[in-house]
N, C-alpha and C positions, 0 to 999 in steps of 0.2 A: 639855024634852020631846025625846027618841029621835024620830030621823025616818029612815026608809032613803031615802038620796037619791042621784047620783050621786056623790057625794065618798068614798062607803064603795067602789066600785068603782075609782076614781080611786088613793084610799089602798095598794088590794090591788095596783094596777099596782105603785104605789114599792115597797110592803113586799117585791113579789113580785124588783122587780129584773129584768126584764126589756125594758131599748128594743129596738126592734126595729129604731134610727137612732140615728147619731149624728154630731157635729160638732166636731172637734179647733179650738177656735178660738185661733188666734196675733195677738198686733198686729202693725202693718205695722210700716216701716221708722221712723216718728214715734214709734210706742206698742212699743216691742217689749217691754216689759214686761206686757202685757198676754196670757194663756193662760187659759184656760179648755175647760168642755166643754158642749155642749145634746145633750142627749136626747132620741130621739122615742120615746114609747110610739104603739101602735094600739090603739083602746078598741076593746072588741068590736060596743057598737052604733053606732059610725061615728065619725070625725074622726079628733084626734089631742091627746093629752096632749103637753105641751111642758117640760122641764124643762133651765133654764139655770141652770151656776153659773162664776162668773168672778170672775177675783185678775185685780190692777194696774190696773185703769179709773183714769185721770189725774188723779181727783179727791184720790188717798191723802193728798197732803198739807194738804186741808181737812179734820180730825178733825173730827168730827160735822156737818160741811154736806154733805147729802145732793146728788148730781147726778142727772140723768136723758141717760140715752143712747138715742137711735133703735134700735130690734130691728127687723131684717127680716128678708124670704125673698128674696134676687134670684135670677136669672132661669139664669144662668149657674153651673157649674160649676166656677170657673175661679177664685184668690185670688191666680192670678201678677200679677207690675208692678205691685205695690201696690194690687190689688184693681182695676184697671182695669178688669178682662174680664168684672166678676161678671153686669153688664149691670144692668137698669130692676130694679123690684121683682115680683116675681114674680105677674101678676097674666093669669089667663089667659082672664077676663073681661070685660076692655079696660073696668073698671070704675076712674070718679074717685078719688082719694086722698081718707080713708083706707079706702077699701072694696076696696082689691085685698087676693085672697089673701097675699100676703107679709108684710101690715100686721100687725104682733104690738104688742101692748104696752108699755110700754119697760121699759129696765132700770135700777131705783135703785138706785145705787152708794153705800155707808157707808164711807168710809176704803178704797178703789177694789176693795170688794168689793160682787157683786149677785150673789143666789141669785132666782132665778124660775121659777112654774110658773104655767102655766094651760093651760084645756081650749080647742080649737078644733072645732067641731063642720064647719066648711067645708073644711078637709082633708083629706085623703087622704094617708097612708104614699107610695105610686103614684108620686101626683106629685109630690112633694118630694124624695124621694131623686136623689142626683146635681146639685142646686142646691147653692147659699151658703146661710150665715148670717153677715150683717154685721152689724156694731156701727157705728155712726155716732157723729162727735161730740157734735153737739150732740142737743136733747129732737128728737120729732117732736111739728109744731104742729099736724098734723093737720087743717091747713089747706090749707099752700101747694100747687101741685100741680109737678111731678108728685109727688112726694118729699115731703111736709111739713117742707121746708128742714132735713134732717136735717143737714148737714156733709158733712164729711170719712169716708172710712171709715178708721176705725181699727182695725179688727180683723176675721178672717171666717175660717172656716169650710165643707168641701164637707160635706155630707150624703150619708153611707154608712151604706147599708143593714144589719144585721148579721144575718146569715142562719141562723147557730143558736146559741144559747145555753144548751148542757145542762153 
């Protein structure tokens, strides 16, 4: 059965081509084979569409053993000295791990490629422009605090705004 839900909305953002953010992601000095890009769409009735696609995740040489990599928001702006500066995870309701805004989903890597989207309805375009997007080694356990013992950061990204697209 045909249902109009939000995903027909969601759909029109990709088809339309339009982020209105985005995030050049490079690995660090360990991973530097790793580049990719994350998208931010703005949905019109609030949050934010998130779309990540990324080549080289470490796993390439496991042919079909899937990995999982920690996805965040940190706090900072900043991917110099090895992602030192990016700072905590972006979280600006001094809320336990995994309830801070930064907290994304992770990303599952096939032969060290991970395409990802999902909707976040607690974002804001706003306040995430001008922050990171890091990749961590390891999964996040979604437990431990502060970080769900993500690792290393292996890869990141600043979030810039794109201000017209005609």
């Amino acid at each position: 059965m045909f249902q109009i839900t939000p995903r027909l909305g969601f759909m029109k953002l990709f088809y339309d081509n339009r982020p209105r953010a985005y995030a050049q992601i490079q690995g660090g000095s360990g991973e530097s084979q790793i580049q990719g890009v994350v998208y931010i769409y703005s949905v019109p009735t609030g949050g934010v569409l998130i779309e990540a696609e990324i080549f080289g995740l470490p796993n390439a040489d496991r042919s079909g053993v899937p990995a999982f990599y920690a996805f965040h928001i940190h706090e900072n702006g900043d991917c110099s000295d090895d992602f030192a500066k990016t700072g905590a995870h972006y979280n600006p309701q001094n809320m336990s791990h995994p309830m801070h805004a930064g907290d994304m989903p992770p990303l599952i890597s096939g032969d060290g490629y991970a395409w990802l989207a999902f909707y976040d309805q607690g974002l804001e375009l706003y306040e995430i422009v001008g922050r990171t997007v890091l990749i961590h080694r390891n999964a996040d356990d979604f437990y431990t605090q502060p970080s769900g013992n993500a690792g290393e950061k292996i890869a990141c990204g600043v979030i810039q705004a794109i201000d017209d697209l005609k």
